[in-house]
C-alpha positions as a Markdown table, in Angstrom:
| # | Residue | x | y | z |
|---|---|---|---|---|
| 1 | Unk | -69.7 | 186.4 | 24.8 |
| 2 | Unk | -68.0 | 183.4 | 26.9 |
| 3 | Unk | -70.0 | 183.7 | 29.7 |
| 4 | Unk | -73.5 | 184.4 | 28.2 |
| 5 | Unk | -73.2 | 181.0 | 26.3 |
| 6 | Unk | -72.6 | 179.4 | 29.3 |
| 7 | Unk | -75.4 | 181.0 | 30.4 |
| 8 | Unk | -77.3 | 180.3 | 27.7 |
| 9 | Unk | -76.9 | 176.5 | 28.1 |
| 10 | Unk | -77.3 | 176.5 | 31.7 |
| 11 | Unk | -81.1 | 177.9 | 31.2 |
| 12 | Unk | -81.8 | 175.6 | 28.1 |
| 13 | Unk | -80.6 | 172.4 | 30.4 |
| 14 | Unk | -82.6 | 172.9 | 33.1 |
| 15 | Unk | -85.9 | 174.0 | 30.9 |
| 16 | Unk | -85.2 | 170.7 | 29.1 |
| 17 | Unk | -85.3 | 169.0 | 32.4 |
| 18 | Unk | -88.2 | 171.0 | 33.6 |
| 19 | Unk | -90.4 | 170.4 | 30.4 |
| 20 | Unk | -89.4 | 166.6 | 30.3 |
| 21 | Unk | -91.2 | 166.4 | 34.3 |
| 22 | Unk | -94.3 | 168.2 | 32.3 |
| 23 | Unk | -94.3 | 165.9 | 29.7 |
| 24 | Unk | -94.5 | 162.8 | 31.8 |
| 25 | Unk | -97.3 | 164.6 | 34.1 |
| 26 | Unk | -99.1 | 166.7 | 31.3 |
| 27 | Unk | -98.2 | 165.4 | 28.1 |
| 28 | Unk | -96.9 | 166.7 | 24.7 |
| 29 | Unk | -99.4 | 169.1 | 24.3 |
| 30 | Unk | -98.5 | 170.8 | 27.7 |
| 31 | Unk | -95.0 | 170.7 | 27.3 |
| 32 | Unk | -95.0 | 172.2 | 24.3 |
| 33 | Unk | -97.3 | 175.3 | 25.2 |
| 34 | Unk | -94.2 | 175.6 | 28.2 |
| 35 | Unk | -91.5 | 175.8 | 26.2 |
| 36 | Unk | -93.6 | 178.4 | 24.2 |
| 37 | Unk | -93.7 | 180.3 | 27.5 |
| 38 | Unk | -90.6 | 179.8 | 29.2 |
| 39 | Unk | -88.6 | 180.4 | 25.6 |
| 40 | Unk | -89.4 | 184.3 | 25.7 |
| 41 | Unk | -87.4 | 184.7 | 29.0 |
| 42 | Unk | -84.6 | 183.2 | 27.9 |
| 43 | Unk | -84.1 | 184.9 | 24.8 |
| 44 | Unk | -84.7 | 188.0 | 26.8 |
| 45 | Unk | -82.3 | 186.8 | 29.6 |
| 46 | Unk | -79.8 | 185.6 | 26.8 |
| 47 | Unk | -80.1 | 189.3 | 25.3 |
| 48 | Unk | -79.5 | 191.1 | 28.1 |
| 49 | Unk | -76.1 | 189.6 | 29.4 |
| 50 | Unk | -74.6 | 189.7 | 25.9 |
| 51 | Unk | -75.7 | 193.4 | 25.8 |
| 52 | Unk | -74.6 | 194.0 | 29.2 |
| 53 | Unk | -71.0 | 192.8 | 28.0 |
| 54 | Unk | -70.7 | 195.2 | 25.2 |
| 55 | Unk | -70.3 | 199.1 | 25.3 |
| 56 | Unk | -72.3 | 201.0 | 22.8 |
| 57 | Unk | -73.5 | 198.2 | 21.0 |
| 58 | Unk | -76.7 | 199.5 | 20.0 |
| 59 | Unk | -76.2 | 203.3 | 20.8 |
| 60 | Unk | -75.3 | 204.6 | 24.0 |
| 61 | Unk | -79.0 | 205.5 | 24.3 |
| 62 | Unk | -80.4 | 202.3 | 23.5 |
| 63 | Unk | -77.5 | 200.9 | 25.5 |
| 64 | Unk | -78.9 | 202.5 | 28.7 |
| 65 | Unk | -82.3 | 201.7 | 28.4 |
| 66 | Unk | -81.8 | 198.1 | 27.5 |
| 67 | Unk | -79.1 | 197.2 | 30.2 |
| 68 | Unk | -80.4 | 199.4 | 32.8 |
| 69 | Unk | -83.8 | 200.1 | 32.4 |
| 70 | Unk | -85.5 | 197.2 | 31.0 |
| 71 | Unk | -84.1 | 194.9 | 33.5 |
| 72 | Unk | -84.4 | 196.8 | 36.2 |
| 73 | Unk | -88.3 | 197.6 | 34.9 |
| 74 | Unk | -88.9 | 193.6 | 34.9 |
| 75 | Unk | -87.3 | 193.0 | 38.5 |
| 76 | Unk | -89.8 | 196.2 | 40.0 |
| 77 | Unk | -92.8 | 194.0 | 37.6 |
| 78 | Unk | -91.9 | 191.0 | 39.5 |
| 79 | Unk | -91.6 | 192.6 | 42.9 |
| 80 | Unk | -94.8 | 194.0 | 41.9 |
| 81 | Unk | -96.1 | 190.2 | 41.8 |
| 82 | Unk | -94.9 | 189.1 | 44.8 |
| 83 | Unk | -95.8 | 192.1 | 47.1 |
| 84 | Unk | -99.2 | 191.8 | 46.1 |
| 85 | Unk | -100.1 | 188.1 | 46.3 |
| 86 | Unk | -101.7 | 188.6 | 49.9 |
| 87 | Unk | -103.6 | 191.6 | 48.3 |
| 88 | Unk | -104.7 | 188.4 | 46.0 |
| 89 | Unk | -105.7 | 185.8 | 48.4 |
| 90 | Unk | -107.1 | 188.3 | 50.7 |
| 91 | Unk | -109.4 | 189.1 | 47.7 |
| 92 | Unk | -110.1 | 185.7 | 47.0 |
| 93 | Unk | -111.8 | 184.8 | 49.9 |
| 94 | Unk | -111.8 | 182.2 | 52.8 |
| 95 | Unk | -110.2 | 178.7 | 51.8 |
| 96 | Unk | -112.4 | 176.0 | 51.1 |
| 97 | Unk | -110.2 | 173.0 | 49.8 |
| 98 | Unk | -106.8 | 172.7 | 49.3 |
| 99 | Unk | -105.9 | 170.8 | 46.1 |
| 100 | Unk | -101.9 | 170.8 | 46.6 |
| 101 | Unk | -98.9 | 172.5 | 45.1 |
| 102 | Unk | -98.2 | 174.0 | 42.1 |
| 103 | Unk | -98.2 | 172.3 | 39.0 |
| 104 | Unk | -95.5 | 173.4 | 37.4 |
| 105 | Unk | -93.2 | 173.4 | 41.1 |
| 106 | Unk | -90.8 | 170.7 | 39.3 |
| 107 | Unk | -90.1 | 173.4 | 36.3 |
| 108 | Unk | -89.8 | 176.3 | 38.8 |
| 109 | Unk | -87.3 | 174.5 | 40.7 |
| 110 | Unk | -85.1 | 173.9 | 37.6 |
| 111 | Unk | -85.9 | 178.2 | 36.6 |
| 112 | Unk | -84.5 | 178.7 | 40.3 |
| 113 | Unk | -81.5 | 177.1 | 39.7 |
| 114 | Unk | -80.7 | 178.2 | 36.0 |
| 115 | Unk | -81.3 | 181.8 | 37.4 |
| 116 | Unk | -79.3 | 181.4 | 40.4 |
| 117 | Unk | -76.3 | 179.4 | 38.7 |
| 118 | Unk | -76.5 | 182.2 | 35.5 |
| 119 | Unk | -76.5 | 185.2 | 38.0 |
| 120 | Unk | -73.2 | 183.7 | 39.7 |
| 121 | Unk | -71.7 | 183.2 | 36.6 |
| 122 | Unk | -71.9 | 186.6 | 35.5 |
| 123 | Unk | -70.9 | 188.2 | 39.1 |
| 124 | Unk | -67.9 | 185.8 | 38.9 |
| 125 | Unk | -66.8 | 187.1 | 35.5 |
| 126 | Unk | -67.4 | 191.0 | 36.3 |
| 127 | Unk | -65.5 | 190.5 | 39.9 |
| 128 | Unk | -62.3 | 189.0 | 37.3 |
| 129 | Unk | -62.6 | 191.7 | 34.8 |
| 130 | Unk | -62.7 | 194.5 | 38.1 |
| 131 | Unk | -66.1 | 195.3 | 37.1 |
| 132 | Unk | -69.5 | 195.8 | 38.8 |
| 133 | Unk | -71.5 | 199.0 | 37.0 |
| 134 | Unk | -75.1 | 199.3 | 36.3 |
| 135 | Unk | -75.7 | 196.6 | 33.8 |
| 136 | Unk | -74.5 | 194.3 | 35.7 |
| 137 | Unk | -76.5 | 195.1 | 38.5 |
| 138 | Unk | -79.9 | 195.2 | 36.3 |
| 139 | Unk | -79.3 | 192.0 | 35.0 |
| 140 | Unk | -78.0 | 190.8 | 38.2 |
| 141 | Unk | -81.4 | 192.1 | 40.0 |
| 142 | Unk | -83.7 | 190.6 | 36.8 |
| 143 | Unk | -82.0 | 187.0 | 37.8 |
| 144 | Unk | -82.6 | 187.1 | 41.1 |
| 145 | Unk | -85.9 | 189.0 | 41.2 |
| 146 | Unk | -86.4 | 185.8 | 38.7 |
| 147 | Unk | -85.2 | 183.3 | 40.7 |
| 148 | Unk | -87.1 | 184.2 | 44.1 |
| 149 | Unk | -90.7 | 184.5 | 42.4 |
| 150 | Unk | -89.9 | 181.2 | 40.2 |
| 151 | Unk | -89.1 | 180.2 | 44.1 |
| 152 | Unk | -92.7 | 181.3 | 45.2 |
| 153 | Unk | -94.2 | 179.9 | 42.6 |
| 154 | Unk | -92.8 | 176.4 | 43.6 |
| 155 | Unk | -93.2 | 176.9 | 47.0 |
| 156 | Unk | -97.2 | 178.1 | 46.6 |
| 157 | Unk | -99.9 | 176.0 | 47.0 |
| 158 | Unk | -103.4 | 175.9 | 45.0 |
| 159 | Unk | -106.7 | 176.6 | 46.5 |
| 160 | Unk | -110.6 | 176.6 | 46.0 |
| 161 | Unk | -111.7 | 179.7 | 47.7 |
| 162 | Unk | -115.5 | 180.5 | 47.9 |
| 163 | Unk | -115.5 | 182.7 | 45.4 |
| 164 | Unk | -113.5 | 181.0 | 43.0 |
| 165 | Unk | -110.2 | 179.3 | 42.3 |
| 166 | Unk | -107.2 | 180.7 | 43.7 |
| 167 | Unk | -103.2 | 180.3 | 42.6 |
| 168 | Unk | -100.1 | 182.5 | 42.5 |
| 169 | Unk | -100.5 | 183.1 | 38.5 |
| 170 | Unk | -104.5 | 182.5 | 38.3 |
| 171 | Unk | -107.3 | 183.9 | 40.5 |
| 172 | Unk | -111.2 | 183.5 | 38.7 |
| 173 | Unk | -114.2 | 183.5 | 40.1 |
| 174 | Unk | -116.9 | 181.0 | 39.5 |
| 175 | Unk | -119.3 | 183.9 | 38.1 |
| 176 | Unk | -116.5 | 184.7 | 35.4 |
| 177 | Unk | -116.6 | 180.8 | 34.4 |
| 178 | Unk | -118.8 | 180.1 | 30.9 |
| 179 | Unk | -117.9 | 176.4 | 30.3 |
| 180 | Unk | -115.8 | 173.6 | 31.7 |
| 181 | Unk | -114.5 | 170.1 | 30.3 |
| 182 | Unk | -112.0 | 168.0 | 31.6 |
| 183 | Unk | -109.3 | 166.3 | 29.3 |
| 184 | Unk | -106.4 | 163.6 | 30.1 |
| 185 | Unk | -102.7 | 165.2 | 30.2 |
| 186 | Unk | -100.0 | 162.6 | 31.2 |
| 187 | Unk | -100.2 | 161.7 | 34.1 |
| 188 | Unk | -102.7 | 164.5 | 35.1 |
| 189 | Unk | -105.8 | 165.4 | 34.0 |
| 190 | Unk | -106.1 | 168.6 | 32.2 |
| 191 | Unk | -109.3 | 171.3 | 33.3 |
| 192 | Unk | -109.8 | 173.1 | 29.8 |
| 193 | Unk | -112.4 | 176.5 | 31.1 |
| 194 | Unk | -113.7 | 179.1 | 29.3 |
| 195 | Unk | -114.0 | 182.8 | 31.2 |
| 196 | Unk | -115.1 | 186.2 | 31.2 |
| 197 | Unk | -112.7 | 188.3 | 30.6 |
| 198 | Unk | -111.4 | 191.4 | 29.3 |
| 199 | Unk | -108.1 | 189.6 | 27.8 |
| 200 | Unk | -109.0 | 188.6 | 24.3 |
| 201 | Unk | -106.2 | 185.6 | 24.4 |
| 202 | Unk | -106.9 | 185.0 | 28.2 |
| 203 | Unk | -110.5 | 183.3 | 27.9 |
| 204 | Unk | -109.4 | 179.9 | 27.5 |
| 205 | Unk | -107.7 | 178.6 | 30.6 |
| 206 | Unk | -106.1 | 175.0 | 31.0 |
| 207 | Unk | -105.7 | 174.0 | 34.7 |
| 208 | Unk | -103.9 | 170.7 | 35.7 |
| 209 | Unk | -104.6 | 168.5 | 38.9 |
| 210 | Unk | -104.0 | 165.7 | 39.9 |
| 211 | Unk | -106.7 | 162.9 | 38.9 |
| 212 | Unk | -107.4 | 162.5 | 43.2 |
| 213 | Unk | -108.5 | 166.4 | 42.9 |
| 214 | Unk | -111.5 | 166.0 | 40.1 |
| 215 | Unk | -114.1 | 164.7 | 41.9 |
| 216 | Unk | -113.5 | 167.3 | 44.1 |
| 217 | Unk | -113.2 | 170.2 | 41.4 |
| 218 | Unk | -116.0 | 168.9 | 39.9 |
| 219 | Unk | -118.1 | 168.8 | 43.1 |
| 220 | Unk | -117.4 | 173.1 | 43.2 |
| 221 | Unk | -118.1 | 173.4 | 39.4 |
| 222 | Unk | -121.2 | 172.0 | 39.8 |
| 223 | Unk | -122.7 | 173.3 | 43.0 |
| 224 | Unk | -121.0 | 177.2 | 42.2 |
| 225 | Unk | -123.5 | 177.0 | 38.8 |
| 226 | Unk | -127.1 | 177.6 | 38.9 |
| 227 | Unk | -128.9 | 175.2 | 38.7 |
| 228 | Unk | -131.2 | 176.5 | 35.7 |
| 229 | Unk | -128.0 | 177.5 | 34.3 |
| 230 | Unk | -126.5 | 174.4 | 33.8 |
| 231 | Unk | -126.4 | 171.8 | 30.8 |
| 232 | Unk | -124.5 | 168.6 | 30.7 |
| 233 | Unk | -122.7 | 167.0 | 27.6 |
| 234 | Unk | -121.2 | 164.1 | 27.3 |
| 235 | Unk | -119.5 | 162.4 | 24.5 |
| 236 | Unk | -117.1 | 159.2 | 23.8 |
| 237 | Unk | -114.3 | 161.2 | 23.7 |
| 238 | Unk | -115.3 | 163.6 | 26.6 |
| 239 | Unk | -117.0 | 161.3 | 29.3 |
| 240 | Unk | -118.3 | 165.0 | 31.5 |
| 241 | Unk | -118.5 | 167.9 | 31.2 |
| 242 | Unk | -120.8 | 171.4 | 31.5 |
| 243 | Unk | -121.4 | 174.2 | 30.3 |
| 244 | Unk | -122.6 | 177.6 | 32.0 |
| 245 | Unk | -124.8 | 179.9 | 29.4 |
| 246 | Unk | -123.8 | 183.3 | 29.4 |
């Protein structure tokens, strides 16, 4: 139990460090819809190491598919992810502008290091008890797999493509795009769109950049819509924005 709270406090330090960058760049409303994210994995994470450290907790059934399989499931999901991003860009189309890195690069870094730092902790602790069996190594592969596509992430870089915007966790095209607004984060500014798509809870997307990139984001959104299509609207508190009928 030792060694998962020391696990467990590794991963909430550096998210506390990662969501205080967002703050500053996003503001409160961002940082508060990451730690909303980012909690799930940790609780899962957290989970799985104190399950991993205790023999028929839950049933020797359960046991199995918990330690073993579930982790082991999420690494092949990841891998899945990563073997397929240049299935993704290939699909996206030729690059047109390149607005940068990844937003959330800072808060990846600090994932990468949790995950890295929590998977050597454990390792250390099964090589001094004299043992290394197959929950370890699922939740030895989930924190790595972890830590190498929180890696990509923060290494990736964000792009308009011609048919639509392009980054490691989002691809859209500009036909799937019904409206657009921009909004002030922190020290961003904050794209709010609404999409097509089949995802009930994925039709609202909020997209940060830095304030250098709008004109330039705004230059696409307006020139990728019809123009017969398009309406302005413009308000105190929303100085531009459009919207695309459906």
């Amino acid at each position: 139990m030792g060694i998962a709270v020391l696990v467990l406090a590794i991963m909430v330090a550096a998210m506390g460090l990662g969501m205080s960058q967002v703050r500053k760049r996003l503001g409160k409303e961002a940082a508060r819809q990451g730690v909303i994210r980012v909690a799930p994995f940790i609780v899962l994470t957290f989970a799985l190491i104190v399950l991993s450290q205790r023999e028929g907790a839950i049933g020797n059934a359960a046991d199995n598919t918990v330690q073993i399989i579930l982790p082991l499931g999420l690494a092949a999901l990841e891998w899945a992810v990563l073997l397929t991003w240049p299935v993704r860009k290939r699909r996206a189309g030729k690059v047109e502008e390149d607005l940068g890195p990844h937003p959330a690069r800072a808060a990846m870094w600090w994932l990468v290091i949790s995950c890295v730092l929590s998977a050597s902790a454990t390792i250390v602790e099964s090589v001094g008890k004299g043992i290394f069996d197959w929950r370890t190594l699922g939740a030895e592969t989930f924190l790595f797999s972890s830590a190498i596509a929180a890696l990509v992430v923060a290494r990736s870089r964000v792009h308009i493509t011609e048919r639509g915007y392009l980054r490691f966790d989002l691809r859209f095209t500009w036909e799937q795009i019904e409206s657009w607004k921009f909004e002030r984060g922190g020290t961003l500014d904050v794209l709010r769109l609404r999409v097509r798509t089949n995802i009930p809870w994925g039709r609202t997307l909020l997209l940060e950049m830095e304030p250098g990139q709008r004109p330039v984001v705004e230059k696409w959104l307006a020139t990728r819509a019809a123009p017969s299509e398009v309406e302005s609207v413009q308000s105190p508190a929303e100085p531009y924005s459009r919207s695309v009928s459906s």
